[in-house]
MIDO-904023 format. One record per atom (N, C-alpha, C, O): x, y, z negated. Coordinates in steps of 0.2 Angstrom, whole numbers, plus 5000, padded with zeros to 4 digits. Atoms other than C-alpha are relative to their C-alpha. Example, Ala and Ser with C-alpha at 12.3 -4.5 7.8 and 13.67 -1.06 7.14 Angstrom:
<nodes>
500449945000506249784961500450065000500950054997499649945001506849954964499650054997499950114996
</nodes>
This chain:
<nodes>
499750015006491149035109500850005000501250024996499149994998492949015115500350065000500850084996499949935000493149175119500250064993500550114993499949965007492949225099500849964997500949974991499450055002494649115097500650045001501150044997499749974997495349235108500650064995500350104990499449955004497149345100499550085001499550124997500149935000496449495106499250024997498850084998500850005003494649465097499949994995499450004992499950025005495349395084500250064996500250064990499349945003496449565079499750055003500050105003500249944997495249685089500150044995499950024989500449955005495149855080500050055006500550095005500349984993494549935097499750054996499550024991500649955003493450085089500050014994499650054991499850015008494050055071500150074997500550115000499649925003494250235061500349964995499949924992499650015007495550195047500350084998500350135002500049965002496150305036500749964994500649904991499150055003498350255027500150084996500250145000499549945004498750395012500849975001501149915002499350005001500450415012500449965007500849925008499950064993500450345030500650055003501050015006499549984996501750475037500849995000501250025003499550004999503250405033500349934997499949924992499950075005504050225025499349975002498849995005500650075000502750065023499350035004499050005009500649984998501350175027499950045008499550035012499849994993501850245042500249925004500349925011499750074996502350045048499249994999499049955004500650035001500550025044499550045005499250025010500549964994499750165053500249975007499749955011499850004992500750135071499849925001499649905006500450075000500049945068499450005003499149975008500949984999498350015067499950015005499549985009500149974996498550125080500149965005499649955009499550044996499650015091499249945002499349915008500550044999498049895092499250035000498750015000500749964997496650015096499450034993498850044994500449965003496250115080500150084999500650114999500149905001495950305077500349974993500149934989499750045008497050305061500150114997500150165000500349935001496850475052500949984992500949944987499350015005498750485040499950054996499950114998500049925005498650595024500749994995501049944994499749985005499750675013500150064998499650104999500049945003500350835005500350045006500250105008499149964996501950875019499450015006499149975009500450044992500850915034500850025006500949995012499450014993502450955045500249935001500349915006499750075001502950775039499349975005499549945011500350034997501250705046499950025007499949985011499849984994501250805060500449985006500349975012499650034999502750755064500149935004500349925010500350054998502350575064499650015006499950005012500550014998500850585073500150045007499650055010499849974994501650685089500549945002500349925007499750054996503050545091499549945001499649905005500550084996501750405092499750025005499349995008500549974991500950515107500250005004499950005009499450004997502650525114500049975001500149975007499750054999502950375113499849965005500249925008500350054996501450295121500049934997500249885000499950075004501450155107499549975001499749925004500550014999499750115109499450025002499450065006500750004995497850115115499750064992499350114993500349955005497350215097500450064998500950085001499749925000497750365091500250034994500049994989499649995009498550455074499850074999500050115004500349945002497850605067500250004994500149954990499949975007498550715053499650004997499150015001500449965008497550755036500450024994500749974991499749995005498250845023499749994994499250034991500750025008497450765007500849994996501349984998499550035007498350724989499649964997499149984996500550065002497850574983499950004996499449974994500149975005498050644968499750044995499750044989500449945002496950784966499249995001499149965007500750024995495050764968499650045002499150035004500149954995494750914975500249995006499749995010499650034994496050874990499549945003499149945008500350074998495250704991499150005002498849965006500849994999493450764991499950055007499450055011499949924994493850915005500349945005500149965011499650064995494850745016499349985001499149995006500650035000493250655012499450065004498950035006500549954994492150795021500250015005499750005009499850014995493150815034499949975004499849995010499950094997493250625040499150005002498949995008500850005000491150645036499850025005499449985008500249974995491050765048500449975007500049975011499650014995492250715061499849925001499849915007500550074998491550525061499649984997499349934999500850025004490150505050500149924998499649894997499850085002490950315045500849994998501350025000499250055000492550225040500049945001499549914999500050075000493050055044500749994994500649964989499450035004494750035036500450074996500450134998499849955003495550125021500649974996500549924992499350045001497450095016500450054996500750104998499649975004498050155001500749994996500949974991499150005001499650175001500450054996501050064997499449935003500450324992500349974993500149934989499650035008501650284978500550025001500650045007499550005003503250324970500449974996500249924993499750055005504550264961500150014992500149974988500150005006504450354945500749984994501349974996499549975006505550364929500549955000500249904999499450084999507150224930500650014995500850074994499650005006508250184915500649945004500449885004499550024998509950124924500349954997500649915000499450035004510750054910499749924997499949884994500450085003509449914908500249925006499949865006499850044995510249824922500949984999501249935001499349985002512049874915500349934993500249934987499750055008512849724902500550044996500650044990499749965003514149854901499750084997500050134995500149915002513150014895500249994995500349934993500050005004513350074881499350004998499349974993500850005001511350094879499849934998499349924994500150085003511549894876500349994995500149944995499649985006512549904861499649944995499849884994500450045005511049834850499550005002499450035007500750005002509249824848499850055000499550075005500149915000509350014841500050035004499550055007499849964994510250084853499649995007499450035011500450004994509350014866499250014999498950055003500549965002507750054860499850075000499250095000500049935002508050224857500350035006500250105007500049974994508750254875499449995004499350035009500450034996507450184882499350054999498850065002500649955005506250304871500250075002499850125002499949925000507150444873500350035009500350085010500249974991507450424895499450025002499450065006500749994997505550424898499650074996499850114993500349975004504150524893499249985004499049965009500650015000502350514892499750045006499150025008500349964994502150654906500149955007499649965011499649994996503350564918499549945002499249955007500250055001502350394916499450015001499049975005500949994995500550484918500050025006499650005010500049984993501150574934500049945004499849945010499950084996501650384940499449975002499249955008500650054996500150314938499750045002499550015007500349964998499250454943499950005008499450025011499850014992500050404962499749935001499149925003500150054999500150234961499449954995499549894995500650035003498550174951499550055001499050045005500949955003497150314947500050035006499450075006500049984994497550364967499349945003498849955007500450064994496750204974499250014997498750025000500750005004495150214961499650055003499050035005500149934998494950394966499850015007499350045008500050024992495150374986499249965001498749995003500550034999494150224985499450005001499149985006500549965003492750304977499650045001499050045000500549944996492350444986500049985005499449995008500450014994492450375002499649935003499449915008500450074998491550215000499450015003499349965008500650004996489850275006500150015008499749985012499850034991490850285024500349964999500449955005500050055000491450145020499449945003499449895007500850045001489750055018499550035009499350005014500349984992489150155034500349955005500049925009499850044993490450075045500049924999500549895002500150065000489949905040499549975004499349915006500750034995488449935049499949975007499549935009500050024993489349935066500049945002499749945008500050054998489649755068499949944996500449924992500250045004488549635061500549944997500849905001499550055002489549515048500750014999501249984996499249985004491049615046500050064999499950115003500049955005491149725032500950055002501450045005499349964999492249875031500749984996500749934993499450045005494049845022500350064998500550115001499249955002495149925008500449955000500449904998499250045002496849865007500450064996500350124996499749985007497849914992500749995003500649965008499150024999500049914995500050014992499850064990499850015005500449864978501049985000501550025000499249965001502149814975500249914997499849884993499750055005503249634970500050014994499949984989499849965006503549744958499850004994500150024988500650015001501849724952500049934997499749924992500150065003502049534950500449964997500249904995499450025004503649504941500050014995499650044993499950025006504249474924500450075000500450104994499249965002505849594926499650075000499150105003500149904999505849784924500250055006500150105009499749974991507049804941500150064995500250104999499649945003507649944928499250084999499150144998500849944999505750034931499349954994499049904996500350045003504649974918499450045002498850015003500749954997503350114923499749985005499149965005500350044991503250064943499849954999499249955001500250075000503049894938499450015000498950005004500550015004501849904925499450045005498950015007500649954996500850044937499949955005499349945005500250064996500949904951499549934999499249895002500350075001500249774942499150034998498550014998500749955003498949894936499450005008498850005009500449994993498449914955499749925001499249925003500150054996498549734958499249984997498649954999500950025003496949704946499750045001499250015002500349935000496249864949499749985008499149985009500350024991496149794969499549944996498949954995500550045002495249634960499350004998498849985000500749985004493849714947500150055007500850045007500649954997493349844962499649935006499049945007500050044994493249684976499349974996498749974998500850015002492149604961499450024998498949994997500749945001491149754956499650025006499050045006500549994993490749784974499649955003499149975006500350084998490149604979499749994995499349944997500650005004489149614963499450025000498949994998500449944999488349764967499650025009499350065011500449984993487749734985500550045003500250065009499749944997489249854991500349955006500649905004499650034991489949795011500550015000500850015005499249984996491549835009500549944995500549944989499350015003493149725005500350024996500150074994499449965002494549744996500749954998500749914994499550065001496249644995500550085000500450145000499449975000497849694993500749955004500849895004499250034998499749675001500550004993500650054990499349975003501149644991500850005000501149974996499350004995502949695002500350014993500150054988499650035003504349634994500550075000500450134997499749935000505949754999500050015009500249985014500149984991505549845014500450084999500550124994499949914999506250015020499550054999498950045000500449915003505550195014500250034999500850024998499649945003505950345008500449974992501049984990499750025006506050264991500749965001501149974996499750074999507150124997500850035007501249995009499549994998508250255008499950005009500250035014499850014991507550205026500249935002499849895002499850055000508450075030500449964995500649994991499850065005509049915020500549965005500249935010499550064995510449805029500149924996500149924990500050055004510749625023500250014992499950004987499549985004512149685011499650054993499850054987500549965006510749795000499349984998499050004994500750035004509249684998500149984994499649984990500250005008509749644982500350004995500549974990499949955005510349774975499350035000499050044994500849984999508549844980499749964994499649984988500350075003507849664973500050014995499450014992499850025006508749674958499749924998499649934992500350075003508049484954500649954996501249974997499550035003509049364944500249945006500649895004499750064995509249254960499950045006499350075007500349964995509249324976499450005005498949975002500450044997508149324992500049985004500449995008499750054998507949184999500250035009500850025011499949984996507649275015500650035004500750015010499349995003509349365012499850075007500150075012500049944996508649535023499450014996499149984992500749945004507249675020499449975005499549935009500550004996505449655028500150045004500450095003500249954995505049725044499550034999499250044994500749964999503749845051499449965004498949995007500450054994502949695062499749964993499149934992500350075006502849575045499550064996498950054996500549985003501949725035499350025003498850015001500449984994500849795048499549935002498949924999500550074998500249605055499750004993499150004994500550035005499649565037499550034998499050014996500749945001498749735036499449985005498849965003500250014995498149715052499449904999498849894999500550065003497449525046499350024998498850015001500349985006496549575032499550055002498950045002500949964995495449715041500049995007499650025010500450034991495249635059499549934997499449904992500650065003493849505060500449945000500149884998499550085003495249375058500049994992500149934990499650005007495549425038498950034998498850074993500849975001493249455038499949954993499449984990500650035004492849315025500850024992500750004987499749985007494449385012499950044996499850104998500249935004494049474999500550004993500949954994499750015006494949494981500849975000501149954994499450034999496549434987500550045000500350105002499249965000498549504985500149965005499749915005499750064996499349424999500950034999501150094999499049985003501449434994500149985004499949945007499850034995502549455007500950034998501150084998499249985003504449455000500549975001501049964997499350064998505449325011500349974993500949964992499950035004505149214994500450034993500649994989499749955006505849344982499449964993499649914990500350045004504449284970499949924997499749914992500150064998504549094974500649994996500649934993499549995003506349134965500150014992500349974988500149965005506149254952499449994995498949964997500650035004505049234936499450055004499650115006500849964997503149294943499449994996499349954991500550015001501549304940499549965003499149935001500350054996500849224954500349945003500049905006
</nodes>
């Protein structure tokens, strides 16, 4: 009984197949070399394959870990792509244990909503009518298209390997985990009222599947993370003290007064699908050095 107490029993993913859209580069690449880095076969998709490619040769080089990272050129977007990724995976493991959907965007950003000087603030009108006439209803479907109607779509097709690799070890279900977004849980627009709103869209969207699936007899998890301001492509790469909250944007800073790591994202993932994080289900877990704890929120 001691032995199951044990850090490396508790966080095993020894034999784990996962599966991180958008895993080659930013949040989701921090997520994959975690997986990997702890003994899972981690399968990285997106459009760029030089990009995942890429990735997945420096982590061989590097000798980061006991698991391993394999490219797939999937679009989270398309459900052709996703159905041709989902056969592939079928044939090449016949199971999934972990599925980490991560792809997203930043999507259409109105500058002057943070400005007291624009002129876009002028009045009511004026601001209204920038605000109507920066966006567009295209711009705002391809958004969510990424960061909402992706995870549904993923999810969905590969649940049935899902559900398979729930088989291997009795009592612990497969896991999805969602990368939603603070972004997702606040009150303010951060000057993107699209991202947001598309983040928060995810945050329930992780909820109703967790409890449609646990109604429905389905074995598999679902939670979600939601990193505050971390480095990525969106975000530039790196973040130094001096830029979290310009990132943040929040009406008070964070309390943290730095970005997230790739050890704080990664560990929580890693939680959440090792048999450490087996009896969660339905949960966001926020990880934004208090950013939320400040700022108006939702949770």
């Amino acid at each position: 009984m001691a032995s199951s107490m044990n850090l490396e029993k508790l966080y095993d993913l020894k034999g784990r197949v996962a599966l991180v859209t958008g895993g080659g580069t930013g949040i989701g690449w921090m997520i994959a070399r975690g997986l990997a880095s702890n003994g899972a076969k981690v399968y990285i998709t997106g459009r760029r394959k030089e990009v995942l490619e890429a990735s997945a040769v420096s982590f061989a080089e590097g000798n980061q870990g006991p698991g391993r990272i394999i490219p797939l050129v999937m679009d989270a977007t398309d459900r052709e792509s996703i159905s041709a990724g989902q056969e592939q995976l079928k044939a090449k493991e016949g199971r999934l244990h972990i599925l980490v959907n991560n792809a997203g965007q930043t999507g259409p950003v109105s500058p002057f909503l943070e400005d007291p000087n624009s002129p876009e603030r002028k009045d009511p009108e004026t601001l209204g009518r920038a605000l109507f006439n920066n966006e567009s209803f295209e711009a705002w479907s391809s958004l969510y298209s990424v960061n909402t109607f992706s995870i549904f779509f993923v999810t969905t097709a590969f649940l049935g390997l899902l559900a398979k690799g729930s088989e291997d070890v009795p009592g612990h279900n497969s896991s999805v985990v969602n990368i939603t977004s603070i972004s997702g849980c606040i009150k303010l627009a951060q000057n993107h009222f699209c991202y947001n709103s598309s983040k928060a869209a995810a945050s329930h969207l992780t909820k109703m599947m967790a409890t449609e699936f646990a109604l429905k007899g389905v074995p598999v998890r679902v939670n979600a993370v939601a990193p505050g301001v971390y480095a990525s492509e969106m975000t530039y790469d790196y973040i130094g003290p001096d830029k979290v909250n310009l990132v943040g944007k929040g009406v008070l800073p964070v309390p943290a007064n730095r970005a997230g790591t790739a050890e704080e994202v990664a560990g929580t993932v890693i939680y959440l699908v090792s048999p450490a994080g087996g009896y969660t289900n339905g949960q966001e877990i926020v990880i934004d050095g208090g950013y939320t704890a400040v700022n108006p929120s939702t949770v």
